[in-house]
C-alpha distance (Angstrom), angle and dihedral (degrees) to the residues before:
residue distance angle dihedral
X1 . . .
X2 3.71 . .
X3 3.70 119.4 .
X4 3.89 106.8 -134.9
X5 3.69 134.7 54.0
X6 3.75 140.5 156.4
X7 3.59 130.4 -136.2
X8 3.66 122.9 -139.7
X9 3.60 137.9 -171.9
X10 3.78 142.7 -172.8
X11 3.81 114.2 -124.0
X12 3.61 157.7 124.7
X13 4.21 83.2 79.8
X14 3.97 98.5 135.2
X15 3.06 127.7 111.6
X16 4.11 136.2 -142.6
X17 3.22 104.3 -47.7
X18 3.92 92.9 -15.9
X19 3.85 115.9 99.3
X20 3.63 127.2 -155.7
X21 3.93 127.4 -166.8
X22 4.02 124.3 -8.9
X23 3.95 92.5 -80.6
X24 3.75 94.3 164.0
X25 4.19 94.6 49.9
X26 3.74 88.0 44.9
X27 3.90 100.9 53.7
X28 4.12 75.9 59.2
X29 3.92 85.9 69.5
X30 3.56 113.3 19.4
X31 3.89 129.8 77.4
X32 3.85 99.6 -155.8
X33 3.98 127.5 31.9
X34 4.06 121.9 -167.3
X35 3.68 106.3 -145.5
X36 3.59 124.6 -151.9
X37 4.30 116.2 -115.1
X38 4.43 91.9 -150.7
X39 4.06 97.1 -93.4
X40 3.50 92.5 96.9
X41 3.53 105.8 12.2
X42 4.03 137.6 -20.9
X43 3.66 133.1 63.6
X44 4.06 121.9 -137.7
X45 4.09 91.7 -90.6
X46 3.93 91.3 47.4
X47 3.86 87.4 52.2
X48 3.31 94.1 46.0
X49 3.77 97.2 53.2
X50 3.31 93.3 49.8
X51 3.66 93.6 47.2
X52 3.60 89.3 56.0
X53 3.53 90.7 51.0
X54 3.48 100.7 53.3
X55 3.49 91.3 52.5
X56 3.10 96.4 54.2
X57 3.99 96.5 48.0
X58 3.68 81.0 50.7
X59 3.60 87.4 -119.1
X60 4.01 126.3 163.8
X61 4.00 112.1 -97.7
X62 3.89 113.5 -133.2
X63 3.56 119.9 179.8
X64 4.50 106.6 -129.0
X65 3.81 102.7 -158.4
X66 4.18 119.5 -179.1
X67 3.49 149.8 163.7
X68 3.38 116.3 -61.4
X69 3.59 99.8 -105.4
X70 3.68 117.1 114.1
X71 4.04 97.4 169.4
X72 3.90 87.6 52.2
X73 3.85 94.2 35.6
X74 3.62 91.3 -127.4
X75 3.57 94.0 -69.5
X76 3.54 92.1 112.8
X77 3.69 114.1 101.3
X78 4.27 108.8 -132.0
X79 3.46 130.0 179.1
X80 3.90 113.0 -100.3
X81 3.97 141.9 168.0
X82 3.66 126.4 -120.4
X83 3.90 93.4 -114.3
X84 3.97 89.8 46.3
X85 3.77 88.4 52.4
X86 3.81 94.0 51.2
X87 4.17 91.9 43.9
X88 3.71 84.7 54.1
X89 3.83 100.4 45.1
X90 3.77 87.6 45.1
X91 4.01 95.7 49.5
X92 4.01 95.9 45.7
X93 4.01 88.3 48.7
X94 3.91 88.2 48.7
X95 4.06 89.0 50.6
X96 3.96 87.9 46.2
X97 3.59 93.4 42.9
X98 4.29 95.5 49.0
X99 3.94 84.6 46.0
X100 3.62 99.5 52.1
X101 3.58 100.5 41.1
X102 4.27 85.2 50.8
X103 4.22 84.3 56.1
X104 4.16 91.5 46.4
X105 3.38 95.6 -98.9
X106 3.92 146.4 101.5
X107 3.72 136.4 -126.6
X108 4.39 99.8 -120.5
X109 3.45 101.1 173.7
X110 4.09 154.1 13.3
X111 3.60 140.3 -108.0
X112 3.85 122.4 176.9
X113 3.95 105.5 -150.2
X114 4.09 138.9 -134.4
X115 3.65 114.1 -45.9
X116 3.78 97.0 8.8
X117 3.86 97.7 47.6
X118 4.15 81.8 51.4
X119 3.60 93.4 49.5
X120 3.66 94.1 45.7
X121 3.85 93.2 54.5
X122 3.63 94.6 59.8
X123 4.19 100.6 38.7
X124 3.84 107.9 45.8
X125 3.81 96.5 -168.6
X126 4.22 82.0 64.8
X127 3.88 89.3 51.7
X128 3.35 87.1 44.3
X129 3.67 99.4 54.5
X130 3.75 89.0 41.1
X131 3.70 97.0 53.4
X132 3.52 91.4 44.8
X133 3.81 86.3 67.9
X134 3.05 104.8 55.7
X135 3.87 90.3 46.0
X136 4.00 92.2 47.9
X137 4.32 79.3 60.2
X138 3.66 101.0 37.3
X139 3.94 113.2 10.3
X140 4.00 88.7 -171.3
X141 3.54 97.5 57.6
X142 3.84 129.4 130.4
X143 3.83 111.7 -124.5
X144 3.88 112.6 -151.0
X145 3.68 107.3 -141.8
X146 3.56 135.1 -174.5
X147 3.36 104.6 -114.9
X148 3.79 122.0 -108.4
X149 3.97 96.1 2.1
X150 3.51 129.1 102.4
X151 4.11 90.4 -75.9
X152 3.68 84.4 73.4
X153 3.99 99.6 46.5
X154 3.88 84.9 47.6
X155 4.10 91.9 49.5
X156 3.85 89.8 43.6
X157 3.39 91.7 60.3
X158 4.03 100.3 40.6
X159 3.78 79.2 51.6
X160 4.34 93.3 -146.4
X161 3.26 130.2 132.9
X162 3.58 118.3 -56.5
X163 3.75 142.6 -169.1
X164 4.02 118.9 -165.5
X165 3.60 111.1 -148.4
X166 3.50 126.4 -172.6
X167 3.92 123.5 -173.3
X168 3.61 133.1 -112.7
X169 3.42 107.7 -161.0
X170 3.85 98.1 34.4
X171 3.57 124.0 87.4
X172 3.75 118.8 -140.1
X173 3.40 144.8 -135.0
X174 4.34 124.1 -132.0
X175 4.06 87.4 -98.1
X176 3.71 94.6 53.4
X177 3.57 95.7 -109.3
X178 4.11 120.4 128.5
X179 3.84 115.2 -94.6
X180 3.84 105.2 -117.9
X181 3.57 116.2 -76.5
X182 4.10 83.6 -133.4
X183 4.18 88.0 60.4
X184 3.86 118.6 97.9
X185 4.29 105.6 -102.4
X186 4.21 89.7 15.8
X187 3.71 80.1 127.0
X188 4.11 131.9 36.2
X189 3.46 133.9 -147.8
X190 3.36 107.0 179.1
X191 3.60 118.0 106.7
X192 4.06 93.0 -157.8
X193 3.54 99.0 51.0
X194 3.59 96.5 43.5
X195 3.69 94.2 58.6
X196 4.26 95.6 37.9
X197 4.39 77.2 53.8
X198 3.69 96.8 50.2
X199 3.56 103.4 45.2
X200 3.79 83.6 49.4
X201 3.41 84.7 62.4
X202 3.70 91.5 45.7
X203 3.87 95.9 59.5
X204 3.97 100.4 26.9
X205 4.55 84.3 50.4
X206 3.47 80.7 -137.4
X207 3.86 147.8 125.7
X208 3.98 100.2 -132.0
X209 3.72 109.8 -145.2
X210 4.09 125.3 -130.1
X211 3.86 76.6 -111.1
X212 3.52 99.7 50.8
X213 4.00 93.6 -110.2
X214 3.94 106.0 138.2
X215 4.02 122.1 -140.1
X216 3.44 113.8 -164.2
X217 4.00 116.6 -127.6
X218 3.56 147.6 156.3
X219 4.00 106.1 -104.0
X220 3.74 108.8 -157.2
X221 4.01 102.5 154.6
X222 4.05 128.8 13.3
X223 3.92 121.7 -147.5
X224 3.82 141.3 -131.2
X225 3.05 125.4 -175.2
X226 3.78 112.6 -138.5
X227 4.05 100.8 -151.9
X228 3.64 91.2 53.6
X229 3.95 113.3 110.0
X230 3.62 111.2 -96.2
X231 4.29 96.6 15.2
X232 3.92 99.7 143.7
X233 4.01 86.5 47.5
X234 4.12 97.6 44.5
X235 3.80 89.5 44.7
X236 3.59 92.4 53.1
X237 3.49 100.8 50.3
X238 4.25 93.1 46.4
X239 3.48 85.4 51.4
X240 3.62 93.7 49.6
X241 4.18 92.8 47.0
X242 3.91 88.8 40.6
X243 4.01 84.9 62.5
X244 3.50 101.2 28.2
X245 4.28 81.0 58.1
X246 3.84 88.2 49.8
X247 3.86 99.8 -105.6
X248 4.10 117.3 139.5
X249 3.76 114.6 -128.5
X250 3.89 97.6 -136.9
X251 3.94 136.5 162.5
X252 3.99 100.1 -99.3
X253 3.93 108.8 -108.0
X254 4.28 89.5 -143.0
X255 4.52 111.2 -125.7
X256 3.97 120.6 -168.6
X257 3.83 102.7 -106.5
């Protein structure tokens, strides 16, 4: 079992007077929270709150870029070139970047969101692009990536800083990609079996498969995803069994692969 691991979450993704996830309860839990730049999700005063917040939790600042798509919530694949992808990438971590520093913080790493962090782990010349704009902004960076896709070939051969995130409350496909949230069990609930899964992760140092095939990875940060039903309670509970098991919850310190 290894003794460290950070816990991310999604957030920040409201809108006006719309909310989205339990943001404040989860910066109680987590150690690092990617924060949605207004493509997908977010306005300036929701990412400034949450900014604020996570500042004050003295939680890690990642930058949540998307598609721009705020009716679909960037979960809505869209066609897109390479140079568009790194324009947009750079621009969001700009926004995030300007907002965090305004709240007396900094932006430490990068998440890719939705549709375009599921596109990107299957065509590595989009990763690529992507990754390159948020390094062309901020060469010292941490790039989230999900672990064992095409993120991670792309970050390997940038050779930044990189994070390898697997998901708790996700189940997986054999190439490491995320089963479609359409699919019957794409998303768990339970808070039980998503802690017995992840610290089987833990000690086997790999992704487990829906199938039960295991793909050996580094696993430097786990995610939750704070609009799923039940977030505050699920996070709770891993973070309970991750310490009750002996593993630290830490902000990840981001190693070339």
């Amino acid at each position: 079992m290894q003794a460290q691991v950070d816990l991310n979450a999604d957030m920040g993704e409201g809108f006006g007077p719309w909310p989205m996830g339990a943001d404040a309860a989860l910066l109680n839990v987590i150690s690092s929270a990617n924060i949605a730049c207004g493509f997908h999700a977010s306005d300036p005063d929701v990412m400034a709150t949450t900014m604020e917040r996570a500042v004050a939790g003295e939680v890690g600042i990642g930058a949540h870029p998307g598609l721009p798509d705020l009716q679909g919530f960037g979960r809505r694949r869209m066609e897109i070139s390479h140079s568009s992808a790194t324009n947009l990438v750079r621009y969001q971590l700009g926004a995030a970047q300007a907002m965090a520093a305004a709240a007396g913080g900094a932006v430490r790493h990068l998440k890719l969101h939705g549709a375009l962090a599921n596109m990107a782990a299957e065509d590595e010349a989009l990763a690529t692009a992507c990754y390159e704009g948020a390094l062309s902004v901020n060469p010292d960076i941490i790039v989230m990536v999900l672990a064992g896709t095409r993120q991670e070939a792309a970050a390997r051969k940038l050779g930044c800083r990189v994070a390898s995130e697997i998901f708790a409350d996700r189940a997986y496909n054999d190439d490491c990609t995320l089963v479609d949230r359409r699919l019957p069990g794409a998303v768990l609930h339970d808070a039980d079996v998503v802690a017995a899964r992840i610290l089987a992760m833990l000690e086997a140092g790999a992704i487990i498969a829906e199938t039960g095939a295991r793909i050996p990875t580094r696993i430097d940060t786990i995610c939750l995803h704070g609009d799923t039903q039940g977030a505050v309670d699920l996070a709770v509970a891993l973070r309970a069994g991750l310490e009750d098991a002996g593993v630290e919850i830490a902000q990840f310190e981001g190693s070339p692969l």
